[in-house]
py3Dmol code that shows the C-alpha trace and the ligand (Angstrom):
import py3Dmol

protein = """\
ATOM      1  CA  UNK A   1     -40.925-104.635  84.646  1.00  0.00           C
ATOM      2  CA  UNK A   2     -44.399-104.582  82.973  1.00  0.00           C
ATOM      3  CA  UNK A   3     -45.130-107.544  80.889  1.00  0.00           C
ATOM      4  CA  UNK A   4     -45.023-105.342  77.780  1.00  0.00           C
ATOM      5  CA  UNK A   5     -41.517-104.089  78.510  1.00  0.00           C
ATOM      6  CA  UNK A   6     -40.037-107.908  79.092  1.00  0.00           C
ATOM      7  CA  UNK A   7     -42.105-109.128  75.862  1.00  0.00           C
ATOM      8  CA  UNK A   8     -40.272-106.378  74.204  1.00  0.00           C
ATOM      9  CA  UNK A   9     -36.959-106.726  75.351  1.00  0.00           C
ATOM     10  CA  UNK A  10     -36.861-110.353  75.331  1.00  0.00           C
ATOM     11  CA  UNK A  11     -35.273-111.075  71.492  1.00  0.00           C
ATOM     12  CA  UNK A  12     -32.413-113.927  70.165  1.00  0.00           C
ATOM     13  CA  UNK A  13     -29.068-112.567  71.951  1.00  0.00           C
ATOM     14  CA  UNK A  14     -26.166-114.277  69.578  1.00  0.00           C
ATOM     15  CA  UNK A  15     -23.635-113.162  71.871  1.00  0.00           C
ATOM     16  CA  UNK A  16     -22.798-112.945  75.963  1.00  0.00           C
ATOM     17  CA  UNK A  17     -20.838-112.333  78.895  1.00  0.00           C
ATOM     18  CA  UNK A  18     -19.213-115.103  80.393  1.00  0.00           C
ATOM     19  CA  UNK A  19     -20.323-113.836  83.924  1.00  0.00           C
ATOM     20  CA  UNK A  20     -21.970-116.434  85.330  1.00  0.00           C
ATOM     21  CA  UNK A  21     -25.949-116.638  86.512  1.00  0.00           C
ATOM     22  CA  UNK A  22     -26.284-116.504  90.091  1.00  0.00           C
ATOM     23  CA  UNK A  23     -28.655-120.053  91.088  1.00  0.00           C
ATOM     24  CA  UNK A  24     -31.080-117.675  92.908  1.00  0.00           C
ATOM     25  CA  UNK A  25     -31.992-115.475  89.773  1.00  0.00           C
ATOM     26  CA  UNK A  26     -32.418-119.033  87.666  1.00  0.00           C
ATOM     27  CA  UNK A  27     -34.319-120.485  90.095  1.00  0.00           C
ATOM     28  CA  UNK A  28     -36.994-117.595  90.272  1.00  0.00           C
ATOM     29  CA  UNK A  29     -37.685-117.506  86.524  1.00  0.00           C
ATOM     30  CA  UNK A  30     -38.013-121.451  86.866  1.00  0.00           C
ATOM     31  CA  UNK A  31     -40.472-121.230  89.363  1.00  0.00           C
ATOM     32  CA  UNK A  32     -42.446-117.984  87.955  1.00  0.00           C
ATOM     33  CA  UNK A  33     -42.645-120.612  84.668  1.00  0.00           C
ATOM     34  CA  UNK A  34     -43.970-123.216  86.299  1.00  0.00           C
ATOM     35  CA  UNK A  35     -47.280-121.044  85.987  1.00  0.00           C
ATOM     36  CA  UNK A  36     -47.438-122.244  82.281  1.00  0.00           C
ATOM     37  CA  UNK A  37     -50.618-123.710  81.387  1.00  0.00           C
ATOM     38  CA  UNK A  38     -50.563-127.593  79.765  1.00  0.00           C
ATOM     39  CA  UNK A  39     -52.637-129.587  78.641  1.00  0.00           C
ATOM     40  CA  UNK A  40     -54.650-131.437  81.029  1.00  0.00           C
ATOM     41  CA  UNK A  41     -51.808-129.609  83.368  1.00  0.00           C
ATOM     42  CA  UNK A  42     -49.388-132.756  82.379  1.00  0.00           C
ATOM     43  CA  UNK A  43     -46.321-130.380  82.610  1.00  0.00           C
ATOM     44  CA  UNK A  44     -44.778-132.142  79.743  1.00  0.00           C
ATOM     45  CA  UNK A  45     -41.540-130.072  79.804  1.00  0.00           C
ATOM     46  CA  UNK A  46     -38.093-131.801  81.207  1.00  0.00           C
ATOM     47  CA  UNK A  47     -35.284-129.273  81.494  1.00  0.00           C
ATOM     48  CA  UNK A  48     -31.354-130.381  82.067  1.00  0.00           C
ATOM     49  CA  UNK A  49     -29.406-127.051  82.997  1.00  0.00           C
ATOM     50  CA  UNK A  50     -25.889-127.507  81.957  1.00  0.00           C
ATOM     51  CA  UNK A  51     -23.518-125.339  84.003  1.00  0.00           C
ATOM     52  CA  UNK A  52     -19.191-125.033  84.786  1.00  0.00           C
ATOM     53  CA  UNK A  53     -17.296-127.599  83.896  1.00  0.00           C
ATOM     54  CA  UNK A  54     -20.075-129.944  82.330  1.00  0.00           C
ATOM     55  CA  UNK A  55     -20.888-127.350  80.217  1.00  0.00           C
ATOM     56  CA  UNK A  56     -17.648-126.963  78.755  1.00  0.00           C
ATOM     57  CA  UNK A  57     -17.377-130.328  77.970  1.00  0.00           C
ATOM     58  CA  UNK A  58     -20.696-130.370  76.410  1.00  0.00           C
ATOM     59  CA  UNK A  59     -19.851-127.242  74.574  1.00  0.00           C
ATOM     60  CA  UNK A  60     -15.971-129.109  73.111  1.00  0.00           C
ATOM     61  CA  UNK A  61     -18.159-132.333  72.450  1.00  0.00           C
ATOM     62  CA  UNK A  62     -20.557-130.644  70.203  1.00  0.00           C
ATOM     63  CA  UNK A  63     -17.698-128.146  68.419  1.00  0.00           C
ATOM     64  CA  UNK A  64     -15.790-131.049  67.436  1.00  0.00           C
ATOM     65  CA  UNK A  65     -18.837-133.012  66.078  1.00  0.00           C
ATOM     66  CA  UNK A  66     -19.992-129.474  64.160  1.00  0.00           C
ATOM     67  CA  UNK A  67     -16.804-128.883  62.455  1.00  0.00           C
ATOM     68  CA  UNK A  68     -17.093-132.803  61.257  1.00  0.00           C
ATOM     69  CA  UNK A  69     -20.485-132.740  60.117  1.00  0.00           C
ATOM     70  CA  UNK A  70     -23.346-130.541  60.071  1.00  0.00           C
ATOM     71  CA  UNK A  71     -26.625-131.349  62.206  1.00  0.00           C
ATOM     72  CA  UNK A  72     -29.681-132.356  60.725  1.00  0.00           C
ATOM     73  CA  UNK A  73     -31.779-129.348  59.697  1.00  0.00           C
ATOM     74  CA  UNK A  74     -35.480-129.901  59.011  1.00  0.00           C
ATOM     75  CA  UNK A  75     -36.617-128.797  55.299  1.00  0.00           C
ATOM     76  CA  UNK A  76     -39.125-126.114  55.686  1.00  0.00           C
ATOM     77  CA  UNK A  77     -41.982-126.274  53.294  1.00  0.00           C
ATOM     78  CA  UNK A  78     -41.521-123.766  50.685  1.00  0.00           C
ATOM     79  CA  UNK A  79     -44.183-121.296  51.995  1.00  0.00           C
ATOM     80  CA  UNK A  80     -41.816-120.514  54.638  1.00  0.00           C
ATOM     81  CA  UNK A  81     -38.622-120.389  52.856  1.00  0.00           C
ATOM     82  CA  UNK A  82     -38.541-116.455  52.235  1.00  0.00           C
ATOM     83  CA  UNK A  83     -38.248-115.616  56.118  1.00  0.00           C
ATOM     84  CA  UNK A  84     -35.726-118.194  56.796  1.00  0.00           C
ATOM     85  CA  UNK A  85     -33.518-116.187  54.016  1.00  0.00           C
ATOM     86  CA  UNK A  86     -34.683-112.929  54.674  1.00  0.00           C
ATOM     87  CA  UNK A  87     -34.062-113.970  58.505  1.00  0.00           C
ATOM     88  CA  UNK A  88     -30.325-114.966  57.198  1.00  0.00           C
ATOM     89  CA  UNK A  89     -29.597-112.140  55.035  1.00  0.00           C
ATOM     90  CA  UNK A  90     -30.358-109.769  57.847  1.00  0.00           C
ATOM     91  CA  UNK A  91     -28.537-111.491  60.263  1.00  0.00           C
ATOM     92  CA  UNK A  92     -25.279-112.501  58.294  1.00  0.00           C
ATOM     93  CA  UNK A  93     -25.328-110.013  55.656  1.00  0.00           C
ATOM     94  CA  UNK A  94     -26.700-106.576  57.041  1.00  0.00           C
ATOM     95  CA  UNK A  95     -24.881-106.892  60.566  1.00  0.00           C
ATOM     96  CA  UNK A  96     -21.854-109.349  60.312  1.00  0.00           C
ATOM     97  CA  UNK A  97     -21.378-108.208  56.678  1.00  0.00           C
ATOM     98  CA  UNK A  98     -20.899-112.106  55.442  1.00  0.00           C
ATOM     99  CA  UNK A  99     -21.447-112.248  51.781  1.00  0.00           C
ATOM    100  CA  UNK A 100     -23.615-115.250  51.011  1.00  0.00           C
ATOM    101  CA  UNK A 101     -20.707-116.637  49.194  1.00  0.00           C
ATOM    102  CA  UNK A 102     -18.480-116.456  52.087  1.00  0.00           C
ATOM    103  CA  UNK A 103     -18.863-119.978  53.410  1.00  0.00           C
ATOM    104  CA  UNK A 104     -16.048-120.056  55.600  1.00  0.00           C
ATOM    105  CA  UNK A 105     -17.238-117.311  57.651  1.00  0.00           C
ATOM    106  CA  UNK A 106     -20.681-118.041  57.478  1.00  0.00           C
ATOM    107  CA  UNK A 107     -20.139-121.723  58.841  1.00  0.00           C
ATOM    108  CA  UNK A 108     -17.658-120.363  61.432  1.00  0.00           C
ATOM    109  CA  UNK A 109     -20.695-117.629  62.620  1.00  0.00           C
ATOM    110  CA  UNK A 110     -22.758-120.310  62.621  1.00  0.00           C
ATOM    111  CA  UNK A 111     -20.310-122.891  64.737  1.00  0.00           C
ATOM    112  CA  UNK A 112     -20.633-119.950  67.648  1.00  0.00           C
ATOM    113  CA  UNK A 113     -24.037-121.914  68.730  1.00  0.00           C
ATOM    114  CA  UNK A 114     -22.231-125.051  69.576  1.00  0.00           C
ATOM    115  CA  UNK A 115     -20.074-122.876  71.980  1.00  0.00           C
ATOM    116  CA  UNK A 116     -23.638-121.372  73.008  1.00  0.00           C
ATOM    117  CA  UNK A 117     -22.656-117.634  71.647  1.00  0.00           C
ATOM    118  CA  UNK A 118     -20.276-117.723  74.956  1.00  0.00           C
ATOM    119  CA  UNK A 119     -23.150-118.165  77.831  1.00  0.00           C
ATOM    120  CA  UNK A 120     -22.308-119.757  80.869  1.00  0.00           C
ATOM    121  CA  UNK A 121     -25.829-121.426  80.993  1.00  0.00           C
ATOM    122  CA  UNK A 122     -27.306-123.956  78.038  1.00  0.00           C
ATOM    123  CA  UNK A 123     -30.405-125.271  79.050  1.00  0.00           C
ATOM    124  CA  UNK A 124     -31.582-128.676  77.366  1.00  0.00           C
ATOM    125  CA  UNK A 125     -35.555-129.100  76.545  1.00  0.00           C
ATOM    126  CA  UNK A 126     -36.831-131.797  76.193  1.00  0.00           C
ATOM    127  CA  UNK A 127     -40.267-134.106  76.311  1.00  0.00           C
ATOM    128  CA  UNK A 128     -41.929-137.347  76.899  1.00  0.00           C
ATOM    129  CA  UNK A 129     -41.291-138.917  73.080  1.00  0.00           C
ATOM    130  CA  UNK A 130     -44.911-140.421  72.737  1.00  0.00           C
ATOM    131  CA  UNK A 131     -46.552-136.979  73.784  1.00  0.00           C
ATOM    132  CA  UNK A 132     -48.356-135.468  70.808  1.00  0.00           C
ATOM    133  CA  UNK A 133     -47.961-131.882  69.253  1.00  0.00           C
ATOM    134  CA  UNK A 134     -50.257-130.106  71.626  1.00  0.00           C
ATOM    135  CA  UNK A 135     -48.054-130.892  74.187  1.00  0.00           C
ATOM    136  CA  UNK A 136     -45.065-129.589  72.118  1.00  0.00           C
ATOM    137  CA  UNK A 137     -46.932-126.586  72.138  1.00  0.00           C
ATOM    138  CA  UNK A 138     -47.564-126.435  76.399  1.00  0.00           C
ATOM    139  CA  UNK A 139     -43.101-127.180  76.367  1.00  0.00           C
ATOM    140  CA  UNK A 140     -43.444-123.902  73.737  1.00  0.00           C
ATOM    141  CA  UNK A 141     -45.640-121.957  76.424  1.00  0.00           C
ATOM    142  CA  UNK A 142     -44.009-122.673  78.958  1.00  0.00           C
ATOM    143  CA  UNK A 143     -40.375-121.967  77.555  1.00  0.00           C
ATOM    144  CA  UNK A 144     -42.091-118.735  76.371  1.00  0.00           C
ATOM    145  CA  UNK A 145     -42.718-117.750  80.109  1.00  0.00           C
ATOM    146  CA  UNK A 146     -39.115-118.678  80.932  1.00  0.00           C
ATOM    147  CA  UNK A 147     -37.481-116.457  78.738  1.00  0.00           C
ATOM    148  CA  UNK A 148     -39.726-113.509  79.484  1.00  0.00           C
ATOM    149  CA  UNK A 149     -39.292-114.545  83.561  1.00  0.00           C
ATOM    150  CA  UNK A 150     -35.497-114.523  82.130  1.00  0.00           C
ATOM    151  CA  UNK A 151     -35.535-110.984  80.516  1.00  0.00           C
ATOM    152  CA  UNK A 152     -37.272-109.690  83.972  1.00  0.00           C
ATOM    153  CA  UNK A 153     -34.246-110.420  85.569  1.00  0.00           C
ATOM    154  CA  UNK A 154     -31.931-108.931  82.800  1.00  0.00           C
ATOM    155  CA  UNK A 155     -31.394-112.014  81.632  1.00  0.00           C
ATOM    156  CA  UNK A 156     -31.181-112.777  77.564  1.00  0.00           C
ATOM    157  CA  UNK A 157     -31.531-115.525  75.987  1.00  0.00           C
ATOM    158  CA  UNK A 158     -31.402-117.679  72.766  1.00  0.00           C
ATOM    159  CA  UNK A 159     -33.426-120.707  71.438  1.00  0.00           C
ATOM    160  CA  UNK A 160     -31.200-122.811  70.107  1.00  0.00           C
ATOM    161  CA  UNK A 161     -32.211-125.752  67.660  1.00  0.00           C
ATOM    162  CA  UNK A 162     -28.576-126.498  66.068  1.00  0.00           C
ATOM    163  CA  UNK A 163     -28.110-127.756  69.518  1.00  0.00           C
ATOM    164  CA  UNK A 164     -30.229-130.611  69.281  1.00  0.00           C
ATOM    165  CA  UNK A 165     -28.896-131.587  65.883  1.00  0.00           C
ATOM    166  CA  UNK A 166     -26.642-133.987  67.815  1.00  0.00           C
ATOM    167  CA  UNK A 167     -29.075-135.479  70.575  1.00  0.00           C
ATOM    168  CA  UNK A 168     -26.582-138.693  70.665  1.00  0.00           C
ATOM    169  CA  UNK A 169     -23.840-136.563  72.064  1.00  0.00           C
ATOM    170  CA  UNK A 170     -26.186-134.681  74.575  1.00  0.00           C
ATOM    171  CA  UNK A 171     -27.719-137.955  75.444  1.00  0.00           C
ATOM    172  CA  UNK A 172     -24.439-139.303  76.231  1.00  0.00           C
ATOM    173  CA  UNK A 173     -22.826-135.961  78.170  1.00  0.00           C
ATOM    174  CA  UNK A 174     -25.581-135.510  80.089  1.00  0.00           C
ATOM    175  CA  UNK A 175     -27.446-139.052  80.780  1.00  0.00           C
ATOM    176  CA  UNK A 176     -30.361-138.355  78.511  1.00  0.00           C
ATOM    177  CA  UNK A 177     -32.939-140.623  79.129  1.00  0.00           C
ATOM    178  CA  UNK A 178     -34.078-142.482  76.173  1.00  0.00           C
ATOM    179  CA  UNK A 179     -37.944-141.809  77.165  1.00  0.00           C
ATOM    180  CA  UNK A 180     -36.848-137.960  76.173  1.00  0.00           C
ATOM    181  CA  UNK A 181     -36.954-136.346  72.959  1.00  0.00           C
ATOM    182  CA  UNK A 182     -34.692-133.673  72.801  1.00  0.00           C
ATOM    183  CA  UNK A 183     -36.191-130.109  71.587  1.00  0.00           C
ATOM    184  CA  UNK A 184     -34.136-127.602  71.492  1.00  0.00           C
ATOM    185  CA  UNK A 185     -31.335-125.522  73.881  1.00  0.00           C
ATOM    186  CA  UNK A 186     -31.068-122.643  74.801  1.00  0.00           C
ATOM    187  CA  UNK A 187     -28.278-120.591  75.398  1.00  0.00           C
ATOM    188  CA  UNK A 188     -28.790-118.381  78.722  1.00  0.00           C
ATOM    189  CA  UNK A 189     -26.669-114.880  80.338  1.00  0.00           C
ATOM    190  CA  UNK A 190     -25.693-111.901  80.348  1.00  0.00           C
ATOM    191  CA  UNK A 191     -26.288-110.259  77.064  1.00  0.00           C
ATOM    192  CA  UNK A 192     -22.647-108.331  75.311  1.00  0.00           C
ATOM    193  CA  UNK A 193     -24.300-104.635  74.797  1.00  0.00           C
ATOM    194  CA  UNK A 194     -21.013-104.091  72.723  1.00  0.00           C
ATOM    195  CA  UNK A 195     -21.418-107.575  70.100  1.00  0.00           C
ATOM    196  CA  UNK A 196     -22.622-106.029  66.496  1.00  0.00           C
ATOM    197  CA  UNK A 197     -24.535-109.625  66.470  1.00  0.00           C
ATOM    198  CA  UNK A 198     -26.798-108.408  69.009  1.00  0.00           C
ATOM    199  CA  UNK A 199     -27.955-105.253  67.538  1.00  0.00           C
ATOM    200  CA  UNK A 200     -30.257-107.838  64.964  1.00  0.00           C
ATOM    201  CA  UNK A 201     -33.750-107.865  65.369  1.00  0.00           C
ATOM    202  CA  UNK A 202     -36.146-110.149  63.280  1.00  0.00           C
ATOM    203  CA  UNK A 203     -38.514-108.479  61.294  1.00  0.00           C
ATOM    204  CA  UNK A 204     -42.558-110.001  62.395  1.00  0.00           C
ATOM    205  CA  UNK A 205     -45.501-110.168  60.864  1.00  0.00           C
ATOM    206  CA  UNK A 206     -48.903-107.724  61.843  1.00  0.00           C
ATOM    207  CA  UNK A 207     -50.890-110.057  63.380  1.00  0.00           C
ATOM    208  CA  UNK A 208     -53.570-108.835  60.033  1.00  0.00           C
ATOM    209  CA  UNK A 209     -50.886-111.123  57.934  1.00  0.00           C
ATOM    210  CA  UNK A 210     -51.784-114.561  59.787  1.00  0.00           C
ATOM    211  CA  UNK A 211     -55.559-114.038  61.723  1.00  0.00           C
ATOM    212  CA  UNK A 212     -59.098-114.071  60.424  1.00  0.00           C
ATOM    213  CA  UNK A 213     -61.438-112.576  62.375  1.00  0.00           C
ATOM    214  CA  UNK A 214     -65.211-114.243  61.190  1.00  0.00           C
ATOM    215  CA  UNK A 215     -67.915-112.805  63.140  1.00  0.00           C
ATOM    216  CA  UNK A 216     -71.046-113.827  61.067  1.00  0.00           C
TER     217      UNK A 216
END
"""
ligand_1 = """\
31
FMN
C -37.482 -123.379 68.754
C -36.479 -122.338 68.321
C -35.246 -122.730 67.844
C -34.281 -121.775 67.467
N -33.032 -122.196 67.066
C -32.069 -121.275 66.816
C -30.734 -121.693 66.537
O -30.419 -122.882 66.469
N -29.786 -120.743 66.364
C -30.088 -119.402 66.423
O -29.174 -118.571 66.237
N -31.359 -118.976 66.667
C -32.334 -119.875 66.891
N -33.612 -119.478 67.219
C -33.926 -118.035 67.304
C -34.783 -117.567 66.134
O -33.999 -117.367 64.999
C -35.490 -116.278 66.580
O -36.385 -116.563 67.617
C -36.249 -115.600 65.443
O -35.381 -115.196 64.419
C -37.026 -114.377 65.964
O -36.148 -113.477 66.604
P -36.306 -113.051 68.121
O -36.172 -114.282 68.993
O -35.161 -112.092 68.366
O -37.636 -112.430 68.305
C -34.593 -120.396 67.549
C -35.859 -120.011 68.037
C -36.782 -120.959 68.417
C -38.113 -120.512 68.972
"""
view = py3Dmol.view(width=600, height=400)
view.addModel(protein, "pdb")
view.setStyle({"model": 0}, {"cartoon": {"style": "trace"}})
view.addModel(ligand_1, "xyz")
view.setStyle({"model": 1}, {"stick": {}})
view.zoomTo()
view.show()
């Protein structure tokens, strides 16, 4: 597939197969990301891939705790607010059809992430907890290059930072050391062609909205 194709196809898939990920197909979009560039080539990112039985368990731990509790979600500055609703009235309103008032189904579309929209595969990412942001940003790159390594393989994928809402249950399910801030998951498999969830894609920017170009 051309790079343009995988960019492309690669998008947020809310909703999978349970057919498992053969080892061989994970393992050559782990080593075609390894390519990612770092800075000063530190290879800050630490992945824990959560698979069978272990990730059923994680998946029951973290249901439980999200049905108890919500996670801790970031404020966004206000600049930013519009796309996060925008992002959830296209996503719960135009395809699921969730009124805004509906809480009960919007909490229990929401709950699918801590049973990883079904995937057989959650991966954990994490870093080195007294790295700085630019090294945030090499984990970004190189997760980047995963996921499109992922979608060449027919592979979809979802980012998932509801996940590490509860880092004290995936530092306890999966041995976590405490050197390792947690990042994010992400939910990895075989994409459901026939899930209405699926058929969502974000809306983006022009790249005119957010560059300057100054030439004199
Ligand atoms: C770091 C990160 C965390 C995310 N966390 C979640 C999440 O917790 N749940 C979810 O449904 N989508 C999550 N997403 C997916 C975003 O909503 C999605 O990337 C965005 O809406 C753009 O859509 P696209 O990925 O289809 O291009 C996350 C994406 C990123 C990059």
């Amino acid at each position: 597939m051309l790079l343009d194709d995988c960019v492309e196809k690669r998008h947020s898939t809310r909703s999978f197969l349970k057919k498992p990920i053969p080892r061989s197909v994970l393992e050559r979009a782990l080593t075609l990301a390894k390519n990612a560039p770092s800075s000063s080539n530190i290879q800050p990112w630490r992945l824990i891939i959560v698979e069978g039985a272990a990730r059923d368990r994680l998946a029951a731990s973290l249901c439980t705790a999200a049905t108890q509790g919500g996670p801790f979600v970031p404020p966004i500055p206000a600049a930013f607010q519009h796309y996060r609703s925008n992002y959830g009235k296209g996503l719960y309103g135009d395809v699921l059809g969730i009124s805004r008032n509906d809480h009960v189904r919007l909490q229990a579309a929401q709950l699918r992430n801590y049973n990883f929209f079904d995937a057989p595969t959650e991966i954990i990412v994490a870093m080195h907890k007294d790295l700085a942001i630019a090294d945030a940003l090499s984990v970004g790159m190189y997760l980047q290059t995963l996921l499109l390594g992922l979608a060449q393989e027919g592979i979809a994928s979802c980012c998932q930072v509801a996940v590490a809402g509860y880092p004290e249950i995936l530092r306890r399910e999966l041995d976590v050391p405490d050197h390792l801030e947690i990042i994010c998951g992400v939910a990895v498999g075989y994409e459901d062609a026939d899930s209405e969830i699926n058929s969502y894609r974000a809306q983006k920017e022009e790249f005119t909205a957010v560059t300057r170009f100054i030439s004199i």
